[in-house]
KOLGU-4560 file (N, C-alpha, C; in nm, 3 decimals, padded with zeros to 5 digits):
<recs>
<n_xx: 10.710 n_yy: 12.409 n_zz: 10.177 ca_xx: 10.735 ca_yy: 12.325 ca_zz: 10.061 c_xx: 10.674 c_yy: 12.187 c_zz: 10.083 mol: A seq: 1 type: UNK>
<n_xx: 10.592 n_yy: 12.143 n_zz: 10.005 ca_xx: 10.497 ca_yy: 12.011 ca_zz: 10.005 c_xx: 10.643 c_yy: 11.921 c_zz: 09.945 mol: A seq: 2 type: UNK>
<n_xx: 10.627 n_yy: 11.820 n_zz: 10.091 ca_xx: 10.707 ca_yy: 11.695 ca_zz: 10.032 c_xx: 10.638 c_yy: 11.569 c_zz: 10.071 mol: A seq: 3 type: UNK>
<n_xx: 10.669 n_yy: 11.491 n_zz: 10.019 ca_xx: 10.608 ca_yy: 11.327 ca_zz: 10.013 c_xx: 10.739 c_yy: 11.214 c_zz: 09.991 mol: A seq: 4 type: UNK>
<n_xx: 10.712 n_yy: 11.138 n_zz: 10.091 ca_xx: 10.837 ca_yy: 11.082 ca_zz: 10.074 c_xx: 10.792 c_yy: 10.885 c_zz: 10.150 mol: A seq: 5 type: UNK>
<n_xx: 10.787 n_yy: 10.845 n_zz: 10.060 ca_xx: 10.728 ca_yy: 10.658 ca_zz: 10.068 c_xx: 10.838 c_yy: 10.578 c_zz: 10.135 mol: A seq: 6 type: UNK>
<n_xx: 10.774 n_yy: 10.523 n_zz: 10.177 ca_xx: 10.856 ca_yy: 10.384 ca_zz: 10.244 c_xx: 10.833 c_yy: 10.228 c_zz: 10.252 mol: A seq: 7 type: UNK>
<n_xx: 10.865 n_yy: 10.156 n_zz: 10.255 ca_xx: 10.842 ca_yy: 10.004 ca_zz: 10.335 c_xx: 10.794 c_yy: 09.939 c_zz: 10.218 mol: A seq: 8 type: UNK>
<n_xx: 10.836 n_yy: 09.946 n_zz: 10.092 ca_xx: 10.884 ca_yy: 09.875 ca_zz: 09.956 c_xx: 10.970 c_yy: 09.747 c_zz: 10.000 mol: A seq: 9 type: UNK>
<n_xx: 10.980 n_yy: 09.661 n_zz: 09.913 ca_xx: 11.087 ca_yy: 09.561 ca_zz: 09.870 c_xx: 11.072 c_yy: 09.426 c_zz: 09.827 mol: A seq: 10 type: UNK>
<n_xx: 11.098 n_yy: 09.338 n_zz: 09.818 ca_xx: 11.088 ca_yy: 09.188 ca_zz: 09.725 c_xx: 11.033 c_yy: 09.095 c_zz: 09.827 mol: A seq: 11 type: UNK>
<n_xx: 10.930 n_yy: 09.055 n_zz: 09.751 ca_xx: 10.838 ca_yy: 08.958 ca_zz: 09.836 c_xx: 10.765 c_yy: 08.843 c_zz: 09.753 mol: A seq: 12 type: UNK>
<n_xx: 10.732 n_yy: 08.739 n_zz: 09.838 ca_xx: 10.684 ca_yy: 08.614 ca_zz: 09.796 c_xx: 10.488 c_yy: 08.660 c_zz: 09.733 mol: A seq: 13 type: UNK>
<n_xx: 10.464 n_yy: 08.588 n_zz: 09.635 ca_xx: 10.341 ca_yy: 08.562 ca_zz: 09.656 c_xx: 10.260 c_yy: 08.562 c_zz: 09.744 mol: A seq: 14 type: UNK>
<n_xx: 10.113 n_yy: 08.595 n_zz: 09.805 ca_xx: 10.064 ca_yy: 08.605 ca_zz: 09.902 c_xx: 10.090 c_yy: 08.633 c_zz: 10.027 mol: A seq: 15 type: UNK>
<n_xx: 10.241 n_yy: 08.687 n_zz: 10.011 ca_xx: 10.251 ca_yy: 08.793 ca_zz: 10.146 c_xx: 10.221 c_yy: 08.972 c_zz: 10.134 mol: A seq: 16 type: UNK>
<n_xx: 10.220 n_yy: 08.959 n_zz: 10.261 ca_xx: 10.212 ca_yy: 09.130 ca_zz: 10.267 c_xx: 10.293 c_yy: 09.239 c_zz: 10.273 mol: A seq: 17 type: UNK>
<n_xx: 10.270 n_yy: 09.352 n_zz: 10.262 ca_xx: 10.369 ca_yy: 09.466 ca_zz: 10.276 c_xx: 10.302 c_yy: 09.625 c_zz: 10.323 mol: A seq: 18 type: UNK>
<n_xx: 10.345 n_yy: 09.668 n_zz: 10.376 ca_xx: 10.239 ca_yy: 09.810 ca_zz: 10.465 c_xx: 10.353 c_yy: 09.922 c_zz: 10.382 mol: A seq: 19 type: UNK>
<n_xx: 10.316 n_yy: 10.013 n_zz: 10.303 ca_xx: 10.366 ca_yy: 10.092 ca_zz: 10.225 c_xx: 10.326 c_yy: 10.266 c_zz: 10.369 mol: A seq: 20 type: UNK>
<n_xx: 10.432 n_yy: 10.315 n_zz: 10.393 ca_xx: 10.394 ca_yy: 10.458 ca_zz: 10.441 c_xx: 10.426 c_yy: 10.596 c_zz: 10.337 mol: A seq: 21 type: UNK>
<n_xx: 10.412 n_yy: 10.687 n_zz: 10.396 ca_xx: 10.441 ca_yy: 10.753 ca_zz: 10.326 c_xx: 10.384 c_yy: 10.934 c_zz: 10.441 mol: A seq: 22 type: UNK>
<n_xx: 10.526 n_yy: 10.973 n_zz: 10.433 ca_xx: 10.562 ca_yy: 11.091 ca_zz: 10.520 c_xx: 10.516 c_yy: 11.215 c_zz: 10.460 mol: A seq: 23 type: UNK>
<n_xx: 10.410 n_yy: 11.312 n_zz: 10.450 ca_xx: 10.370 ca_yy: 11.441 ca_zz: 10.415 c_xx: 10.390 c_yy: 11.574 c_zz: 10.506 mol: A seq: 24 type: UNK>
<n_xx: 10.508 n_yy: 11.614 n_zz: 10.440 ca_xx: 10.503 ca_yy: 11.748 ca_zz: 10.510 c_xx: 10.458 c_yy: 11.890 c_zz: 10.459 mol: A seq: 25 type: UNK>
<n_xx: 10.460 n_yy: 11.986 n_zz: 10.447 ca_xx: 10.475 ca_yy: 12.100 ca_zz: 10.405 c_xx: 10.302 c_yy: 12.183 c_zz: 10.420 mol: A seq: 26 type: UNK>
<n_xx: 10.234 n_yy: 12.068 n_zz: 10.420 ca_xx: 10.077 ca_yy: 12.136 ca_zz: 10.439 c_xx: 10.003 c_yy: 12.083 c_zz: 10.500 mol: A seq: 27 type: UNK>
<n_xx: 09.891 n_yy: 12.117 n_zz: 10.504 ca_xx: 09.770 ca_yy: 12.041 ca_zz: 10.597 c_xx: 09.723 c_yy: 11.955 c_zz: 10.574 mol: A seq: 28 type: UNK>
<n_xx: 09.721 n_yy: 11.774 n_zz: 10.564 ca_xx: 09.695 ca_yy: 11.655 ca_zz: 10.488 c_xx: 09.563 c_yy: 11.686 c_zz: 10.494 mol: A seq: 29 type: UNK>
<n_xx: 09.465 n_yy: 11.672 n_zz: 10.616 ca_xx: 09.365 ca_yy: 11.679 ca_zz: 10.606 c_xx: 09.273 c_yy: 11.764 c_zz: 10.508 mol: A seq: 30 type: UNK>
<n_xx: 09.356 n_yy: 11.883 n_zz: 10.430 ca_xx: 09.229 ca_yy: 11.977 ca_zz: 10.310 c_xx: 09.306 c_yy: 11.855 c_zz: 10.195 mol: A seq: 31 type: UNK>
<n_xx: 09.383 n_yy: 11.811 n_zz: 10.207 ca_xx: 09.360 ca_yy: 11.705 ca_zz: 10.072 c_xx: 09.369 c_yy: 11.565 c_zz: 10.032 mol: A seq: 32 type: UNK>
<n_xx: 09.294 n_yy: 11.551 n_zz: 09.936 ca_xx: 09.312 ca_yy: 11.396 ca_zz: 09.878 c_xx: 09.457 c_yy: 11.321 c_zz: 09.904 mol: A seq: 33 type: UNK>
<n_xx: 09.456 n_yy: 11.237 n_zz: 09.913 ca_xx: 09.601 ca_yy: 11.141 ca_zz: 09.947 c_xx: 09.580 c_yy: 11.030 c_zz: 09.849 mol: A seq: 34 type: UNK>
<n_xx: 09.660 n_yy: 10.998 n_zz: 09.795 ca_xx: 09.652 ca_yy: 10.851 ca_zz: 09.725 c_xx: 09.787 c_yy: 10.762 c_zz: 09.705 mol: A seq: 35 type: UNK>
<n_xx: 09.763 n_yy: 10.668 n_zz: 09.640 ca_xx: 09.908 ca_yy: 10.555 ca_zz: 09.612 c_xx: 09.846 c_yy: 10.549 c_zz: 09.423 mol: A seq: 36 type: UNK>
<n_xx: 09.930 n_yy: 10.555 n_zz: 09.375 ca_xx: 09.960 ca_yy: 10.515 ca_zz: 09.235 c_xx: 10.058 c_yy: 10.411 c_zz: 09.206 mol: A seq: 37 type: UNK>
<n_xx: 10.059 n_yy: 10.374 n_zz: 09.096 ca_xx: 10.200 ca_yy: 10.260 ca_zz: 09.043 c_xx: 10.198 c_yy: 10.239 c_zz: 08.939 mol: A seq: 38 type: UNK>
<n_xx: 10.355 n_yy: 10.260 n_zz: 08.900 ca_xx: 10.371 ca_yy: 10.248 ca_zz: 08.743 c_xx: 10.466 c_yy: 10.104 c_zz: 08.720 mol: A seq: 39 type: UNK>
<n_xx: 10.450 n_yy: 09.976 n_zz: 08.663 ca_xx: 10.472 ca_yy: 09.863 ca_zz: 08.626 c_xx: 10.616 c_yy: 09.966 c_zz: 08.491 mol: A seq: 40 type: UNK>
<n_xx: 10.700 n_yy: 09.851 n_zz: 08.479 ca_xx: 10.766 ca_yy: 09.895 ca_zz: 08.399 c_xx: 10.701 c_yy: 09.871 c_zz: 08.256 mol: A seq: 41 type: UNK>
<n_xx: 10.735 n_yy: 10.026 n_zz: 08.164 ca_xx: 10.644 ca_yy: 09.972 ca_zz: 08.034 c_xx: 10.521 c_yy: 10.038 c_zz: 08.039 mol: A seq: 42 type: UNK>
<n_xx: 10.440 n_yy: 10.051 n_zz: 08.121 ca_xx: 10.325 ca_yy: 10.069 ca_zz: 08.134 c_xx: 10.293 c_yy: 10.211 c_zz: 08.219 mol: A seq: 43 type: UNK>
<n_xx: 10.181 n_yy: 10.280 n_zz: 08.174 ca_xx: 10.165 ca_yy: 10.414 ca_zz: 08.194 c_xx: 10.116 c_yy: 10.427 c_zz: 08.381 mol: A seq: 44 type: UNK>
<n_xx: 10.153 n_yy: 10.474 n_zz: 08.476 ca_xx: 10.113 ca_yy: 10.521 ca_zz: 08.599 c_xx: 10.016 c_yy: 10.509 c_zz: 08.626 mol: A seq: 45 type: UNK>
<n_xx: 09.895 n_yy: 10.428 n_zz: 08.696 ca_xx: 09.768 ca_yy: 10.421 ca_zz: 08.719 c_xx: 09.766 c_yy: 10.434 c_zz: 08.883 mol: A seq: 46 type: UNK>
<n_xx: 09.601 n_yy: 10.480 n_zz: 08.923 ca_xx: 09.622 ca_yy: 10.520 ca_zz: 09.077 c_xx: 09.567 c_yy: 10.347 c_zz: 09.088 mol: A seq: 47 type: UNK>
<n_xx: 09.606 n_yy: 10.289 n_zz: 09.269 ca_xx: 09.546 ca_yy: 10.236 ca_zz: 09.309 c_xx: 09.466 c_yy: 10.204 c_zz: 09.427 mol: A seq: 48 type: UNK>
<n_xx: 09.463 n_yy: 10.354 n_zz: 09.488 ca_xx: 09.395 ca_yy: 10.369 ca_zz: 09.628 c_xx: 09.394 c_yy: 10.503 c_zz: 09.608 mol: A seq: 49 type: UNK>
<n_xx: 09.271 n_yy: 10.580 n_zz: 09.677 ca_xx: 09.280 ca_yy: 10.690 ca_zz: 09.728 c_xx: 09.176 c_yy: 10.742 c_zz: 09.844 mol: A seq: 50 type: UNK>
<n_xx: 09.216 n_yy: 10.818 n_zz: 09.967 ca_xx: 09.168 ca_yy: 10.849 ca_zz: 10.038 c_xx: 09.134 c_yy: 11.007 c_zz: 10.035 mol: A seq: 51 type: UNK>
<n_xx: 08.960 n_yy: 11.047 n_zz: 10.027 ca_xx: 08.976 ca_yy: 11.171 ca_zz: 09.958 c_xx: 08.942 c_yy: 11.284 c_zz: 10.086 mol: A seq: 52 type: UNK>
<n_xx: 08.906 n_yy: 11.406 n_zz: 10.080 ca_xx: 08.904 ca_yy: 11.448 ca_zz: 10.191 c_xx: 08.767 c_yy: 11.486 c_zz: 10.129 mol: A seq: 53 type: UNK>
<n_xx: 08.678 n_yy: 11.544 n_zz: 10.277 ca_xx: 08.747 ca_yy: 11.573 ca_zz: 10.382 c_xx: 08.707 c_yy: 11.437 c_zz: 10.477 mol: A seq: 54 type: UNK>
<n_xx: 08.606 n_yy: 11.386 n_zz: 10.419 ca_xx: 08.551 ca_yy: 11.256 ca_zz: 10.523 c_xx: 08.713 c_yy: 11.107 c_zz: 10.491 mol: A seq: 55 type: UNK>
<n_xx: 08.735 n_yy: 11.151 n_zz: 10.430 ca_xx: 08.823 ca_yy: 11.064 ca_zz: 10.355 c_xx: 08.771 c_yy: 10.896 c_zz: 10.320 mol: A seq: 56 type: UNK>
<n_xx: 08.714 n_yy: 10.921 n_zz: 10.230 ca_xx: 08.617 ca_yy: 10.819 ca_zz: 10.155 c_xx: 08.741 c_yy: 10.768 c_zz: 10.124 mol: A seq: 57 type: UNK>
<n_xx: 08.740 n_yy: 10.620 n_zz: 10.087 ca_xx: 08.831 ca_yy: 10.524 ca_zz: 10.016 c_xx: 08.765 c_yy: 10.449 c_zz: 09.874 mol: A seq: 58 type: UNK>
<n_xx: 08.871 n_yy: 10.507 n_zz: 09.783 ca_xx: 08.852 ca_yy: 10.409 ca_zz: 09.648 c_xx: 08.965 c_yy: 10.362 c_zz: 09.590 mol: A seq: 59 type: UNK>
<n_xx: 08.920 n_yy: 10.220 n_zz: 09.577 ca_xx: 08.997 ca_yy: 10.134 ca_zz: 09.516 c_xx: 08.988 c_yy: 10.100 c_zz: 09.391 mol: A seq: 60 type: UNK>
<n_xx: 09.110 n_yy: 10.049 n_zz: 09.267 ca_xx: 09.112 ca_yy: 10.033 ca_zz: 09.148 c_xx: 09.073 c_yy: 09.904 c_zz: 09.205 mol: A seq: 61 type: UNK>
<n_xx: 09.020 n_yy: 09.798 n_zz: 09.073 ca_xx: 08.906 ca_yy: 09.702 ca_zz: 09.134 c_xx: 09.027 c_yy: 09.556 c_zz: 09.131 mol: A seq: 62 type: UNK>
<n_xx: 09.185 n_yy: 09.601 n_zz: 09.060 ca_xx: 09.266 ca_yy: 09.471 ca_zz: 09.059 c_xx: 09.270 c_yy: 09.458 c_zz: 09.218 mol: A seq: 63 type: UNK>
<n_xx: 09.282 n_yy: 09.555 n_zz: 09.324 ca_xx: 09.344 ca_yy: 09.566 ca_zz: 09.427 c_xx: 09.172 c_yy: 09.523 c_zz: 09.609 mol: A seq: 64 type: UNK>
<n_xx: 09.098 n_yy: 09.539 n_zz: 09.514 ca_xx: 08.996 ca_yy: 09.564 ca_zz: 09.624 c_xx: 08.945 c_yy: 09.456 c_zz: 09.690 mol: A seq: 65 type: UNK>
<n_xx: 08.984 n_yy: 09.461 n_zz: 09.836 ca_xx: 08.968 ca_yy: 09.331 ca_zz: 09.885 c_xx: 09.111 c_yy: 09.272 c_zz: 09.949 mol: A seq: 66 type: UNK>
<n_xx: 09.177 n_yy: 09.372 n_zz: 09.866 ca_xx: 09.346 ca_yy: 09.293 ca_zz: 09.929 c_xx: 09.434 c_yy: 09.434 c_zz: 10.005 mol: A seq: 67 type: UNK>
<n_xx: 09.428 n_yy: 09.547 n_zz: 09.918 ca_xx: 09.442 ca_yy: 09.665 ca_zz: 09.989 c_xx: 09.397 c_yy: 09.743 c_zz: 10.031 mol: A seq: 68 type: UNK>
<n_xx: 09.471 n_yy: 09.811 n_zz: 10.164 ca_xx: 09.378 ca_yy: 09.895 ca_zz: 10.250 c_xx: 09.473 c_yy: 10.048 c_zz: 10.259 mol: A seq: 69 type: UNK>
<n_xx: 09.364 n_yy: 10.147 n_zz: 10.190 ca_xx: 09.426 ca_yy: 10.271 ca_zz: 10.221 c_xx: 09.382 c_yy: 10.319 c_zz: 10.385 mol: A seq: 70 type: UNK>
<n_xx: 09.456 n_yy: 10.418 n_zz: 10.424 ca_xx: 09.459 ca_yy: 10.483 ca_zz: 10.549 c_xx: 09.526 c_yy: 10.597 c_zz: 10.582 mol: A seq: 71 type: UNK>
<n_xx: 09.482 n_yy: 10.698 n_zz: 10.628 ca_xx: 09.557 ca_yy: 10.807 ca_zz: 10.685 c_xx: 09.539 c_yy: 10.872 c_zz: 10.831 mol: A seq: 72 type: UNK>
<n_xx: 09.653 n_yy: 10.925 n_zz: 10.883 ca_xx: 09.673 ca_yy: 10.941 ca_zz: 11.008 c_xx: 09.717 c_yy: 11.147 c_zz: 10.986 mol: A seq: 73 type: UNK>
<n_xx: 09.602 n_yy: 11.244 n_zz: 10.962 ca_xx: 09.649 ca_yy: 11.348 ca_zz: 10.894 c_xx: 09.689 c_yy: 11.440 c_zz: 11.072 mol: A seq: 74 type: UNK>
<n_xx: 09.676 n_yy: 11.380 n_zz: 11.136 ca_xx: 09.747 ca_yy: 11.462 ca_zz: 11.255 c_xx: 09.902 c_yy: 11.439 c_zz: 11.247 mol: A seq: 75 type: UNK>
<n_xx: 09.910 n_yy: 11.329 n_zz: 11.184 ca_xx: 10.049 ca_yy: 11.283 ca_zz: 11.179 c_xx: 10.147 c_yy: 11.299 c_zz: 11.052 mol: A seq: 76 type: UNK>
<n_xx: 10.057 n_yy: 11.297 n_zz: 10.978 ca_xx: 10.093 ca_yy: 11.342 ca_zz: 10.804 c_xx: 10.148 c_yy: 11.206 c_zz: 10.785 mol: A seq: 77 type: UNK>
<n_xx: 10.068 n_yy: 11.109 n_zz: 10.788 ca_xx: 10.083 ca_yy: 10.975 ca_zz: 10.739 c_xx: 10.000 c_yy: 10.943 c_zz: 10.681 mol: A seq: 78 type: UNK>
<n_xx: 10.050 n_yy: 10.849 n_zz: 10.563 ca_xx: 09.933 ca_yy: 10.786 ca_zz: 10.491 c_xx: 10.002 c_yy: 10.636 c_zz: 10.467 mol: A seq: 79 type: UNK>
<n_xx: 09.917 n_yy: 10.531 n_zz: 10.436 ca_xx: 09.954 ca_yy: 10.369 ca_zz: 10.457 c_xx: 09.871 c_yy: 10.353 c_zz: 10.347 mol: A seq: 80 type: UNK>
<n_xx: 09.975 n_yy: 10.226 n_zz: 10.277 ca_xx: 09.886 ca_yy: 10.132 ca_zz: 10.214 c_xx: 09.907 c_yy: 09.968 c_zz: 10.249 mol: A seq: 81 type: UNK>
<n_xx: 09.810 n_yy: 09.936 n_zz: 10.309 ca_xx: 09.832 ca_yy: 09.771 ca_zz: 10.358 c_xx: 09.799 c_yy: 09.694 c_zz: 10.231 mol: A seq: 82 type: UNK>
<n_xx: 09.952 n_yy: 09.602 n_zz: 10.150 ca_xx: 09.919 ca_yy: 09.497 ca_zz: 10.099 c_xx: 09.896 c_yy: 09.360 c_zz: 10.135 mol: A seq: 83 type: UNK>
<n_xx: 09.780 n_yy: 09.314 n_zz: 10.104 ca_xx: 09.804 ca_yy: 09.201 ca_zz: 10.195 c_xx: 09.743 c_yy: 09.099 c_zz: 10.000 mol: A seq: 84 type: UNK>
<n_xx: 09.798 n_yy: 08.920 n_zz: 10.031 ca_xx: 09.770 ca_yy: 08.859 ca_zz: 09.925 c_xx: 09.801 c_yy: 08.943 c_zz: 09.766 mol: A seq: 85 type: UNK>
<n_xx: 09.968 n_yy: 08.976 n_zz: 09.833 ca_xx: 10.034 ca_yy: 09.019 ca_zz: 09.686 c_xx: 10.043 c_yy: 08.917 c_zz: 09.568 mol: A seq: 86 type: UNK>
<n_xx: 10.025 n_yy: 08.973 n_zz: 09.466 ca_xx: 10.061 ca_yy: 08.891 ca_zz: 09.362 c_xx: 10.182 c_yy: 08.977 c_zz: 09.251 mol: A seq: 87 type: UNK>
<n_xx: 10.235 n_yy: 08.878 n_zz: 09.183 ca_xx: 10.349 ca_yy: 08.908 ca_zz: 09.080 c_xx: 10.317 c_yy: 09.038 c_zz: 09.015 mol: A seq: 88 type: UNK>
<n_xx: 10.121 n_yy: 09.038 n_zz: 08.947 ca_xx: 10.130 ca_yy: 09.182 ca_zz: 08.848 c_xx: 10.102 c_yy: 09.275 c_zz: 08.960 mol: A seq: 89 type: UNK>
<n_xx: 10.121 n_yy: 09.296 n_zz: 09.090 ca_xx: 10.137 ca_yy: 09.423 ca_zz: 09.193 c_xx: 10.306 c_yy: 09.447 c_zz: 09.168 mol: A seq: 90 type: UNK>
<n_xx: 10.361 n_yy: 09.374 n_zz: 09.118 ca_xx: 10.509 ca_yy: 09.452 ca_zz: 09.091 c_xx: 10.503 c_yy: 09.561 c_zz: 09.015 mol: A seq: 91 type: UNK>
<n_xx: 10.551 n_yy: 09.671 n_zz: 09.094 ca_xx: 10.587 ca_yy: 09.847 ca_zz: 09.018 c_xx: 10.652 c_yy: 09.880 c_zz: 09.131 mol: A seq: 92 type: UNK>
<n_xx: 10.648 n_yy: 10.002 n_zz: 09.054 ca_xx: 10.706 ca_yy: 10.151 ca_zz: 09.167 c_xx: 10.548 c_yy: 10.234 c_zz: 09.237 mol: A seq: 93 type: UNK>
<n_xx: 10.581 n_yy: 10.216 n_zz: 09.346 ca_xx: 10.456 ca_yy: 10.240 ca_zz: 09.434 c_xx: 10.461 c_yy: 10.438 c_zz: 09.471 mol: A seq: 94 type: UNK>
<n_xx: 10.405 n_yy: 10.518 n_zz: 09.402 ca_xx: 10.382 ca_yy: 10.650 ca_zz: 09.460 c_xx: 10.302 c_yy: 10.723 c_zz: 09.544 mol: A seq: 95 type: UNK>
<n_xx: 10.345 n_yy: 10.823 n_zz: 09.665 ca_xx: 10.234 ca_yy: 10.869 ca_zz: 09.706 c_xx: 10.216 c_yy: 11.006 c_zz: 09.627 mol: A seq: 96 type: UNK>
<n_xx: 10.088 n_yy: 11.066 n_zz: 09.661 ca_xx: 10.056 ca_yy: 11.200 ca_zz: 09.620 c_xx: 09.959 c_yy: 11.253 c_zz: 09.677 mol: A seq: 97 type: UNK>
<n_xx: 09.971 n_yy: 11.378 n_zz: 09.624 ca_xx: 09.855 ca_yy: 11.473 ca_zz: 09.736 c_xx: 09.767 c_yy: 11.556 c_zz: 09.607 mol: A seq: 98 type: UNK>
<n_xx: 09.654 n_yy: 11.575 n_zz: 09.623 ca_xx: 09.577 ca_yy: 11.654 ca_zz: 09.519 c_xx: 09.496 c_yy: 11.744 c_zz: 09.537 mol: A seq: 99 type: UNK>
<n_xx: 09.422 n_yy: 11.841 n_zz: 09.528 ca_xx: 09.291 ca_yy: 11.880 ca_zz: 09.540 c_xx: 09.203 c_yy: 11.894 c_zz: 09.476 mol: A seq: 100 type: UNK>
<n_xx: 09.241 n_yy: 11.793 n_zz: 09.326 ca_xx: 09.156 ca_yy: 11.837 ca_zz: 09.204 c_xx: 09.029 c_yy: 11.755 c_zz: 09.250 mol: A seq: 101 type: UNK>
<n_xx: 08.921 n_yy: 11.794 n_zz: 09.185 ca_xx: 08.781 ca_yy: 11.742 ca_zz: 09.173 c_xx: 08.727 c_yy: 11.615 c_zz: 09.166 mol: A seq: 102 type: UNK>
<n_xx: 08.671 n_yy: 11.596 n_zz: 09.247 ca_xx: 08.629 ca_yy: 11.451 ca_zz: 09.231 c_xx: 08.568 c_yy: 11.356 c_zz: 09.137 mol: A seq: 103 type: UNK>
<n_xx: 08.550 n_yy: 11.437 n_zz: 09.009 ca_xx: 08.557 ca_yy: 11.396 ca_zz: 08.861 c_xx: 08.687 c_yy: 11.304 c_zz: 08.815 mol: A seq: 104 type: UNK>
<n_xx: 08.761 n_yy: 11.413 n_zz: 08.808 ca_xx: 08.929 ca_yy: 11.351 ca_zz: 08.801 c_xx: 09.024 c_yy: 11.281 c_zz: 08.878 mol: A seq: 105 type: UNK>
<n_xx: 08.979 n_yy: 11.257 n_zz: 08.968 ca_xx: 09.065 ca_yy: 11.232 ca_zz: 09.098 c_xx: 09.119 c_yy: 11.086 c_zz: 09.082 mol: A seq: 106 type: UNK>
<n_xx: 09.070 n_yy: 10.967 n_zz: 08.952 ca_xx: 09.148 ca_yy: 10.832 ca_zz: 08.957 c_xx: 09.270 c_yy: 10.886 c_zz: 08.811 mol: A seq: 107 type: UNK>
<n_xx: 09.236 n_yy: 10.962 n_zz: 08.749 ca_xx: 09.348 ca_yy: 11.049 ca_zz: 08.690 c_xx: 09.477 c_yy: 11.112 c_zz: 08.743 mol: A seq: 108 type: UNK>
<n_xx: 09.599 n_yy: 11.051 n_zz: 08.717 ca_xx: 09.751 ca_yy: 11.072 ca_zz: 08.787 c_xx: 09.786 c_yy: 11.188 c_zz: 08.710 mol: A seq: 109 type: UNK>
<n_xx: 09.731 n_yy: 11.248 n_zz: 08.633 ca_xx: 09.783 ca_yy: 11.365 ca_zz: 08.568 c_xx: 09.700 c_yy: 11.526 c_zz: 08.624 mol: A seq: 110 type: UNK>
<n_xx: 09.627 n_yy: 11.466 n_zz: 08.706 ca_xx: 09.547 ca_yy: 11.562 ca_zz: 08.765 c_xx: 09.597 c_yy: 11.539 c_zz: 08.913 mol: A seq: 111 type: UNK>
<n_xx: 09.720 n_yy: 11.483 n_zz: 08.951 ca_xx: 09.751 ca_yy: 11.534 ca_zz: 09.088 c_xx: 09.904 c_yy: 11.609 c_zz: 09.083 mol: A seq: 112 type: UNK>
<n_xx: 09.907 n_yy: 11.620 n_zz: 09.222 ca_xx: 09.991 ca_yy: 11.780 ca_zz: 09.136 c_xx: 10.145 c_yy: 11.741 c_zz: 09.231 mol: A seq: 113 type: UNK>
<n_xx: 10.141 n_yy: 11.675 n_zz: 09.358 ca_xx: 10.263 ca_yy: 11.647 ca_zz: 09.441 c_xx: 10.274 c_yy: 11.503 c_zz: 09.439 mol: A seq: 114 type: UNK>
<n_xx: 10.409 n_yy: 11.445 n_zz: 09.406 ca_xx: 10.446 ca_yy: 11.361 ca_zz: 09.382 c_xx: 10.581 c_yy: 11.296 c_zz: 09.498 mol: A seq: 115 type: UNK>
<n_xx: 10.596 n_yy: 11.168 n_zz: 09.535 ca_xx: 10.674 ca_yy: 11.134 ca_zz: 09.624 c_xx: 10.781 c_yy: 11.080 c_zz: 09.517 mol: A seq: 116 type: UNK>
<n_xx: 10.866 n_yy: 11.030 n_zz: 09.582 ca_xx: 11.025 ca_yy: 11.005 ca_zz: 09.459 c_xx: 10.983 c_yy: 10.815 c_zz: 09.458 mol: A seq: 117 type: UNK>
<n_xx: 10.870 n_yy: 10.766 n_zz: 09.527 ca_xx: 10.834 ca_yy: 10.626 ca_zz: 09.475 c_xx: 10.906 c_yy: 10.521 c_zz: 09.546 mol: A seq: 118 type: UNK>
<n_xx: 10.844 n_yy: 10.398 n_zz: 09.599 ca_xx: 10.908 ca_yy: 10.293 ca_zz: 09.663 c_xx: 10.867 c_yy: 10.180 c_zz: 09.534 mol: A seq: 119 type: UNK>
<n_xx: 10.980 n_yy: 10.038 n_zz: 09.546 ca_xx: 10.976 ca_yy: 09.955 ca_zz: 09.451 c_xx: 10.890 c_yy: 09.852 c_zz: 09.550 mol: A seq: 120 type: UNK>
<n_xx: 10.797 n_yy: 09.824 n_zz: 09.490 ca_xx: 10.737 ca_yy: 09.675 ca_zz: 09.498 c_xx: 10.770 c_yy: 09.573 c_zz: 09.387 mol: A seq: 121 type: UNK>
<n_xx: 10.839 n_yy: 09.454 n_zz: 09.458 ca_xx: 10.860 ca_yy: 09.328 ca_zz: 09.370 c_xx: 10.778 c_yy: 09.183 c_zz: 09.397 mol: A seq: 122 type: UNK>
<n_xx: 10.700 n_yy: 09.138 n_zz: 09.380 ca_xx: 10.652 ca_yy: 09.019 ca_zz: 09.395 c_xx: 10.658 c_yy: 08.894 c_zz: 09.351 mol: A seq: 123 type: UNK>
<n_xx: 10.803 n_yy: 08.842 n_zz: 09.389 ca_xx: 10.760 ca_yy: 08.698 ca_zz: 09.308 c_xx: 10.692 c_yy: 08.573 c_zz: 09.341 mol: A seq: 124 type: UNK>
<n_xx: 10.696 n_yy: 08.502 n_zz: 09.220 ca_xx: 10.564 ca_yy: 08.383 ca_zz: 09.196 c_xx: 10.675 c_yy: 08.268 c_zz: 09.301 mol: A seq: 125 type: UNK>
</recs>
């Protein structure tokens, strides 16, 4: 049974940082894509990192690039997202997920298929 399960969320100042993990069990990380998504309240789920397989290329949504760093550790079934120079609109609910859809679709959250239960990021000004 594929589970995903996030961590190391919580309320933070402006321009500090936060290292988001996130625990994958049930399959082999390495045959798939890994990513972080976040849904702002109000506003529809967008990805903002993903590490794809098998070389595990990194792409970033372009609010985030430069400040976050995706990473995975698939011997370990870990995956990280380093925030660093948070700001207020990085406040959401931070998700991990696992995919194998095509690399057409792959910044599309409706085209991944395992979902983690989400950590809160808060950032205030």
């Amino acid at each position: 049974q594929v589970q995903l399960a996030e961590s190391g969320g919580g309320l933070v100042q402006a321009g500090d940082s936060l290292r988001l993990s996130c625990s994958a069990s049930g399959f082999r990380m390495i045959n798939y894509h890994m990513g972080w998504f976040r849904q702002a309240p109000g506003m529809e789920r967008e990805f903002v990192a993903i590490s794809s397989r098998p070389g595990g290329n990194s792409i970033y949504t372009d609010s985030v690039k430069g400040r976050f760093t995706i990473s995975r550790e698939n011997s370990k079934g870990m995956l990280y997202l380093q925030m660093n120079g948070l700001k207020p609109e990085d406040t959401a609910v931070y998700y991990c997920a696992s995919s194998t859809v095509a690399l057409s679709g792959i910044r599309r959250p409706e085209m991944w298929r395992n979902w983690g239960q989400g950590t809160q990021v808060t950032v205030s000004a």
